[in-house]
ROKOLDO-65915 format. One line per field, with one value per residue (C-alpha): residue in one letter; x, y, z. Coordinates in steps of 0.05 Angstrom, whole numbers. Layout:
residues N
type c(a	...)
X c(X	...)
Y c(Y	...)
Z c(Z	...)
END
This chain:
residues 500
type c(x	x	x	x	x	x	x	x	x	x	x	x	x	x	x	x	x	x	x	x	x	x	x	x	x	x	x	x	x	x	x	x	x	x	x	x	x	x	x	x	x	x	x	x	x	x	x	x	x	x	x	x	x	x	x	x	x	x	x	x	x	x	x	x	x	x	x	x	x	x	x	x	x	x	x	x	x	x	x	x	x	x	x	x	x	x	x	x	x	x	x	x	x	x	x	x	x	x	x	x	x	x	x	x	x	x	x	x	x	x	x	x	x	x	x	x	x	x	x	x	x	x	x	x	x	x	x	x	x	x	x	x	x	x	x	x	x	x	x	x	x	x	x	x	x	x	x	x	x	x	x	x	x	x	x	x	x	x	x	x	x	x	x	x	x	x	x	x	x	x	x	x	x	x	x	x	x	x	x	x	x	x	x	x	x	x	x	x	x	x	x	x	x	x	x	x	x	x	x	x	x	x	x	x	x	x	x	x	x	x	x	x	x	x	x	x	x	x	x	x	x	x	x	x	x	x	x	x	x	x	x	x	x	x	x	x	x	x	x	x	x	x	x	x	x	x	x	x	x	x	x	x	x	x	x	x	x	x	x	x	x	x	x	x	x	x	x	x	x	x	x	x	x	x	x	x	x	x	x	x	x	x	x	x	x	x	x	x	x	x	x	x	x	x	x	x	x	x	x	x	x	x	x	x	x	x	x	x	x	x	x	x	x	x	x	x	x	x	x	x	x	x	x	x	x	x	x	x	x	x	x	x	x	x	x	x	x	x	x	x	x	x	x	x	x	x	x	x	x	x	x	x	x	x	x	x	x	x	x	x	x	x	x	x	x	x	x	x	x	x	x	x	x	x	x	x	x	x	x	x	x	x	x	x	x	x	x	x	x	x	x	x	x	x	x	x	x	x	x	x	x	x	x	x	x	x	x	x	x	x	x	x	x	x	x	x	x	x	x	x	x	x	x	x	x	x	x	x	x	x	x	x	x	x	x	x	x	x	x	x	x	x	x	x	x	x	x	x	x	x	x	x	x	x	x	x	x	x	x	x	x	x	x	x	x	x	x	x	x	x	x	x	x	x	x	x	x	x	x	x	x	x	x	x	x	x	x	x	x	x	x	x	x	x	x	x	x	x	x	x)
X c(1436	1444	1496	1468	1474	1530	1503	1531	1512	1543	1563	1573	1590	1591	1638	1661	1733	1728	1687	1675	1653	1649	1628	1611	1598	1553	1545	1493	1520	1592	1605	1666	1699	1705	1715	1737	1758	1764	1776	1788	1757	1750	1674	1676	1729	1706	1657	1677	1703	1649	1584	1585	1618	1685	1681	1750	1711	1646	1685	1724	1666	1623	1680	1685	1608	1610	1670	1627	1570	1606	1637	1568	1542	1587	1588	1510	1504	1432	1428	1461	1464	1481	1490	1514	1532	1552	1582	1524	1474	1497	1531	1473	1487	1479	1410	1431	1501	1447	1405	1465	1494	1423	1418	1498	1495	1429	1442	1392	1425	1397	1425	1439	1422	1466	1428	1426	1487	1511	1460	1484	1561	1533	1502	1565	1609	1556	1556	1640	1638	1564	1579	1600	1588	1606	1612	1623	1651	1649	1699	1696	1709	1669	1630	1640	1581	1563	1532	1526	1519	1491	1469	1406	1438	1453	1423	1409	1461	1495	1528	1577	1627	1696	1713	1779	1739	1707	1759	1807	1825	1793	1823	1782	1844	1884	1946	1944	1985	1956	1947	1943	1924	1871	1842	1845	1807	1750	1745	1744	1687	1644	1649	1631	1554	1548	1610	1566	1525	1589	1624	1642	1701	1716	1705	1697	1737	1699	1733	1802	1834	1833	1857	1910	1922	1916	1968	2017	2013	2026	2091	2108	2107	2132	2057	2069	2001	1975	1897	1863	1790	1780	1857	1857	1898	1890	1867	1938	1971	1927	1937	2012	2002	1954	2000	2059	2020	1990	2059	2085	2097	2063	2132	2153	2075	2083	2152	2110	2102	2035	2016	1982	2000	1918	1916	1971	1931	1874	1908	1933	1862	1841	1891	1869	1798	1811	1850	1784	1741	1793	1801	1724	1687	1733	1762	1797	1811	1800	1779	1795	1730	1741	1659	1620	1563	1570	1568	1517	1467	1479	1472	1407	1379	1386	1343	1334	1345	1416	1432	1430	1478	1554	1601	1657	1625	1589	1652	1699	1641	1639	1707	1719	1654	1694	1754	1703	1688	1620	1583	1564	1633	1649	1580	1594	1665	1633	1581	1634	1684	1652	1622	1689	1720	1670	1702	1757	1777	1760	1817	1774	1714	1635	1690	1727	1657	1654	1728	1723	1661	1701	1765	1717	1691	1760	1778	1779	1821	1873	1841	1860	1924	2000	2012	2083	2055	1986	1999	2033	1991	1935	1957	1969	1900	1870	1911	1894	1818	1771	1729	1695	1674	1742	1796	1872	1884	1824	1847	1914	1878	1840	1896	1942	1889	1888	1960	1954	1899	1953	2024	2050	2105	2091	2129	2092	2098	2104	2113	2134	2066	2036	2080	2058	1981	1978	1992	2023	1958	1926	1973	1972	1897	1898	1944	1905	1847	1878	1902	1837	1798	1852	1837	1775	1779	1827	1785	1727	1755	1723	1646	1602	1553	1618	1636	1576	1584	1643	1650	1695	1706	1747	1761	1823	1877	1847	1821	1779	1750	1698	1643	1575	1558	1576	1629	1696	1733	1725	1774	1820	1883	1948	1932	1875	1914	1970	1924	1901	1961	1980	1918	1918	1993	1971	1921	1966	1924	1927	1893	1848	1815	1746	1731	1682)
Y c(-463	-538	-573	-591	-665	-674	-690	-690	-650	-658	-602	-622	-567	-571	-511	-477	-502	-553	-597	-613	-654	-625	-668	-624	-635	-592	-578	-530	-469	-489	-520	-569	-592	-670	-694	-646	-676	-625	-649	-595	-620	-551	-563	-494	-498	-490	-439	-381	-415	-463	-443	-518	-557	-587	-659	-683	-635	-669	-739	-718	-686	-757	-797	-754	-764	-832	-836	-780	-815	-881	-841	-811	-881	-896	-827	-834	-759	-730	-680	-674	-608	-621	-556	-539	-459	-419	-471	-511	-454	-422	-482	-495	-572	-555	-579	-647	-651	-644	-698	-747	-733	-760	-816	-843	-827	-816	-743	-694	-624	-556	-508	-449	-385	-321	-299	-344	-361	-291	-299	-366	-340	-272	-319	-361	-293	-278	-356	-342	-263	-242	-175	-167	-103	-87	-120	-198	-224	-298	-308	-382	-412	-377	-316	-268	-259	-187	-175	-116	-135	-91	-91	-125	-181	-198	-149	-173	-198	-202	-241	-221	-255	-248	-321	-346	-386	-325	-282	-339	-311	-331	-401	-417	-441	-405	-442	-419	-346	-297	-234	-188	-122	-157	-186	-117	-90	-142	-141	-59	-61	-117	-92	-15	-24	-42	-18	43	-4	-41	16	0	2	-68	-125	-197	-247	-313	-367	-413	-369	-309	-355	-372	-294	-284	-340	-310	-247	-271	-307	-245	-198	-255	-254	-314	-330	-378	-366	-346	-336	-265	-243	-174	-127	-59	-49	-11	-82	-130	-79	-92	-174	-172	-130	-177	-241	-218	-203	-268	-327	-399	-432	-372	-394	-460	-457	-421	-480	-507	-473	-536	-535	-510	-461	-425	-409	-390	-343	-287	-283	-273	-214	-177	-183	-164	-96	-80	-82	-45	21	11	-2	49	-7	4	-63	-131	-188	-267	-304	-386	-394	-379	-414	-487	-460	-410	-468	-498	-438	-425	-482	-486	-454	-376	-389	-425	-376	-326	-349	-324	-373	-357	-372	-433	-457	-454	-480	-547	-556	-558	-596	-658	-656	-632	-652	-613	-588	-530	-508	-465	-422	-423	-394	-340	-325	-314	-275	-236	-187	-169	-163	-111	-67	-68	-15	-45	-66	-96	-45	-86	-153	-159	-200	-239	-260	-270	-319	-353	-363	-388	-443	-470	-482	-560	-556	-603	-632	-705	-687	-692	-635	-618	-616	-588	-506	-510	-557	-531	-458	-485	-517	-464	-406	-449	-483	-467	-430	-370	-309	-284	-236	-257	-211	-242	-306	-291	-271	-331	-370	-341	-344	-418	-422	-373	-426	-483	-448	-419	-386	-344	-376	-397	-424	-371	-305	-265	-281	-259	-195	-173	-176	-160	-98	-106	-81	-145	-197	-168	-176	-245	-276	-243	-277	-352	-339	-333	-387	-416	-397	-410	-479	-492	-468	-509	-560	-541	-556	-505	-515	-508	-437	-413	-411	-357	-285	-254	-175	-132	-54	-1	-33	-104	-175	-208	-265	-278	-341	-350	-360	-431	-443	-405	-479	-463	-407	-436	-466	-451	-465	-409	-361	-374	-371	-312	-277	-296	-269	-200	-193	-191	-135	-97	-111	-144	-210	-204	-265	-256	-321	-292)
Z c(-2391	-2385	-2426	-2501	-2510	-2566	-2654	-2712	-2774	-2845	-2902	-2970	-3007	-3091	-3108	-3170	-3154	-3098	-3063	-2993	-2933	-2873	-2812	-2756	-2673	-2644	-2574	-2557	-2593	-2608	-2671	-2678	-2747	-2738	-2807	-2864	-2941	-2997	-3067	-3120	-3173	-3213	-3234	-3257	-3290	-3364	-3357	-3386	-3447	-3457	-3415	-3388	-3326	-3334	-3358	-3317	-3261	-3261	-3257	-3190	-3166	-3170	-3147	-3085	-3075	-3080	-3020	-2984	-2985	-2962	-2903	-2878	-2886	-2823	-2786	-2787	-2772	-2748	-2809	-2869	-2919	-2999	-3033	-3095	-3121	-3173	-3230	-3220	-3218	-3279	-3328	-3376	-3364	-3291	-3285	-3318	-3272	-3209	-3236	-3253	-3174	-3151	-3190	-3183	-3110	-3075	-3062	-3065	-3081	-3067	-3110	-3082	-3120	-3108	-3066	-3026	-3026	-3003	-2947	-2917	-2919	-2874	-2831	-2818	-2814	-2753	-2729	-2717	-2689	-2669	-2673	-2746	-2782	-2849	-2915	-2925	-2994	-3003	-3069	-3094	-3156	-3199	-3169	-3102	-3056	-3029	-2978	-2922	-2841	-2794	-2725	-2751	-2785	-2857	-2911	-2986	-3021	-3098	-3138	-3190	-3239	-3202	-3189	-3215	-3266	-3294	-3299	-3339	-3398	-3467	-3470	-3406	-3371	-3307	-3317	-3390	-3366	-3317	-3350	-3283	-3332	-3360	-3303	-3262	-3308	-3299	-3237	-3242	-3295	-3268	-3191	-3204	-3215	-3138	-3105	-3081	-3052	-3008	-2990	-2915	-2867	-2851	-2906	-2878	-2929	-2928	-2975	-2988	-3029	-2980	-2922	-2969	-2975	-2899	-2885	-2938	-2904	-2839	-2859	-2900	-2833	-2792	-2755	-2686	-2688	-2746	-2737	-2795	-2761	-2742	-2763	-2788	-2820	-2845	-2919	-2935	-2918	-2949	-3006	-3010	-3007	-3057	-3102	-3090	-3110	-3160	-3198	-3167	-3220	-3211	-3201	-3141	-3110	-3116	-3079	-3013	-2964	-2955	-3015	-3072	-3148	-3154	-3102	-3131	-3195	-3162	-3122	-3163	-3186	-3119	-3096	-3155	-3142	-3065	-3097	-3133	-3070	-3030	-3071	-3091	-3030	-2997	-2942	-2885	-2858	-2874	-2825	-2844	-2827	-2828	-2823	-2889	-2923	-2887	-2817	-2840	-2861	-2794	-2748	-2790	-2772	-2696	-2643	-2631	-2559	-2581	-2634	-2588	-2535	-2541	-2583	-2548	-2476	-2503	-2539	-2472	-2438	-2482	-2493	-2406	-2399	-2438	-2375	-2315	-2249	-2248	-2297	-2271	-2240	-2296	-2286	-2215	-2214	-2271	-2213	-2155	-2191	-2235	-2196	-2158	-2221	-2254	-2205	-2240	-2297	-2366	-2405	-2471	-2464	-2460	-2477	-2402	-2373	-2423	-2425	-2356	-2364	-2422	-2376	-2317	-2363	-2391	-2311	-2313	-2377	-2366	-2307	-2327	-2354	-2319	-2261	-2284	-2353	-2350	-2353	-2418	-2455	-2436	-2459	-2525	-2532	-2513	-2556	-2623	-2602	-2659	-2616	-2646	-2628	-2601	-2638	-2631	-2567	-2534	-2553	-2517	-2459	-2446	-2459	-2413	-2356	-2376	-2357	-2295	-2260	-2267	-2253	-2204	-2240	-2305	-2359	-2418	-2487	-2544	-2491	-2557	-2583	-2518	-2511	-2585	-2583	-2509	-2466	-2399	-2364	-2409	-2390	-2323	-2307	-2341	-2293	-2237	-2268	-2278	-2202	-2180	-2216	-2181	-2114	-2123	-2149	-2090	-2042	-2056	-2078	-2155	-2113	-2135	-2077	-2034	-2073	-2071	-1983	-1990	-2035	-2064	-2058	-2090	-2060	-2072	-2025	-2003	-2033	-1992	-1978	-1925	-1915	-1892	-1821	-1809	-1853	-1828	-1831	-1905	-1912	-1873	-1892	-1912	-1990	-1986	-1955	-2008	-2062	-2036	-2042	-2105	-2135	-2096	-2117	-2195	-2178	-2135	-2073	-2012	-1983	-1933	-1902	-1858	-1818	-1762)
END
């Protein structure tokens, strides 16, 4: 479809422990972070001592309005989204807080109700990996969202007491000693009236804490690739990391790097709470999603026609549109070398056409930059892009395409990386694929009317290449015939040129 004109959209989120602006780009179906400030202003803080917001926590909270509302004043964005959740839906001055944040700052907040809430954090699981199934749990604050996805979508949702905030101990205050025995048994009682309901195979964590969690554990098992979105690991190792923070002391959490003085008391909260889900909901793996309620309220709200399109297509698609020569090259390679390469045996099951249509899109990547530069920067945008709808062995994949259509010779950035989430029969077919966007973008010189005069063929012993009456001159060349060869090599083939 054509390219979606570029606007901006705005997030302001009111948690239970933080809040947030979030100042998104949207093109078409991607969605870019612009702009993100979080304050942790621990509005929740107080509520299971006192019932009521946090007075310090309702001060931060207003202060960081106030600068949010200055900064949207400038950004201008075409929609903006104020929500509040669960310390504000269930402090009894939460009604009052809401009606003091419109009148000190103009915003008008919708509070979210559990419900809800669990709703919007499905959708944005589905907005970053379409194909979701399982059991999302949103933890903030103060409460953790339940809710089950299927092939139908998002089911109906809970919410249940097994924040940080709730589970502090009587004085109301986590740094006042974590008492891990007490809190396991909490989150035990207070989970076991709908775990029967959850029970799944694969839980989708949505929230900072368990990104916190899912970067611990990938320093603890010396994991190259520092991507939280769609990282997964089996429940028997999240298991063991939870266990091992939640006997940690604040001073040893404080001391991990990148870990904040606040985070760190949240987080033993957090790993006991993800125990409880993973011996009662009967898990089996656990997958890191870095879209919850904010990009659920935007996907939500955009067209069916633009919901439905692929994220990761769309998002390779927008982020080469920004360097291209032609805005349609990226469709156009997609049409002339997919269909040779369906012939092919499938290395990522019903995933290899759309990897290939993802690689075809990131072509002019890098067009503008340096030649004796370009292959390896452009690998590294494209292994760590916030694109969606990709898991880390896919995101390999298109990344070492990336580098394939630039280089001649294979040596990239981070090939441990590469060597640990893909198989040789993987890395294999991705070079084959970067050499033939390659050849292809040679050939024609990256015209898609041009392209569209020759086709591609695949068979058991040849690549070929052969051109419509008329247009012989096009094949020829020794930079073709090169290309040529360099692409049949990485399927094992032969070139074959056809110029009658």
């Amino acid at each position: 479809m054509p390219f979606q004109a570029p606007r901006d959209a705005a997030v302001i989120d009111i948690g239970s422990n933080s809040v947030r602006l979030v100042v998104y780009r949207l093109e078409g179906r991607a969605i870019w972070t612009v702009f993100n400030e979080k304050v942790l202003a621990g509005l929740g803080r107080d509520l299971a001592k006192t019932g009521r917001l946090s007075p310090e926590g309702v001060i931060q909270t207003l202060q960081a309005l106030k600068r949010f509302r200055a900064v949207l004043e400038a950004v201008n964005p075409a929609e903006t989204f104020v929500v509040a959740t669960a310390a504000a839906r269930e402090a009894k001055d939460g009604q009052d807080f809401i009606d003091r944040v419109r009148d000190e700052t103009g915003f008008v907040v919708r509070v979210l109700s559990g419900e809800e809430e669990a709703h919007y954090a499905a959708v944005g699981v589905l907005a970053g990996a379409p194909d979701a199934e399982g059991v999302v749990g949103d933890l903030g604050g103060a409460s953790l969202e339940l809710v089950r996805l299927s092939s139908t979508g998002a089911g109906r949702g809970v919410t249940l007491p097994l924040g940080p905030f709730s589970l502090a101990g009587p004085s109301g205050a986590l740094n006042g000693g974590f008492d891990g025995d007490r809190v396991r048994r909490l989150a035990r009682e207070r989970l076991a009236p709908v775990a029967a309901d959850f029970r799944s195979d694969t839980f989708h964590a949505v929230g900072g804490a368990w990104r916190n969690l899912a970067l611990l554990h990938m320093r603890l098992s010396g994991y190259p690739l520092h991507v939280v979105h769609q990282y997964e690991i089996t429940a028997a190792e999240a298991l063991d990391a939870a266990r091992l923070v939640a006997h940690q002391s604040k001073s040893s959490l404080e001391r991990i790097e990148g870990m904040s003085k606040k985070r760190s008391e949240t987080l033993p909260y957090a790993a006991v709470v993800l125990e409880a889900l993973i011996e009662q909901l009967h898990l089996k793996r656990i997958e890191i999603s870095a879209y919850g309620v904010r990009e659920g309220l935007l996907f939500e709200a955009m067209p069916p026609r633009i919901r439905g399109l692929d994220p990761l297509i769309e998002g390779c698609y927008a982020l080469g549109h920004r360097q291209g020569v032609a805005d349609d090259l990226g469709p156009a390679l997609d049409a002339w070398i997919a269909p040779a390469f369906r012939t092919l045996p499938a290395l990522f099951g019903e995933r290899d056409g759309i990897l290939v249509s993802a690689a075809c899109r990131l072509s002019d990547v890098g067009a503008r930059l340096h030649p004796d530069h370009r292959a390896d920067l452009v690998f590294e945008q494209v292994l760590r892009a916030p694109i969606a709808g990709q898991n880390h062995a896919e995101r390999c994949f298109v990344a070492v395409a990336s580098h394939a259509r630039h280089a001649t010779n294979f040596h990239p950035p981070e090939l441990p990386t590469l060597e640990r989430l893909l198989s040789p029969a993987q890395m294999k077919r991705a070079r084959a694929l970067g050499a033939t966007i390659r050849l292809a973008c040679d050939l024609s010189g990256r015209s898609p009317s041009l392209l569209a005069r020759s086709r591609l063929t695949l068979d058991k012993s040849h690549l070929t290449l052969a051109a419509e009456p008329g247009y012989a001159n096009l094949l020829l060349g020794e930079q073709t015939s090169k290309r040529a060869n360099t692409a049949a090599q990485h399927l094992n083939l032969k070139s074959k040129i056809i110029t009658a």
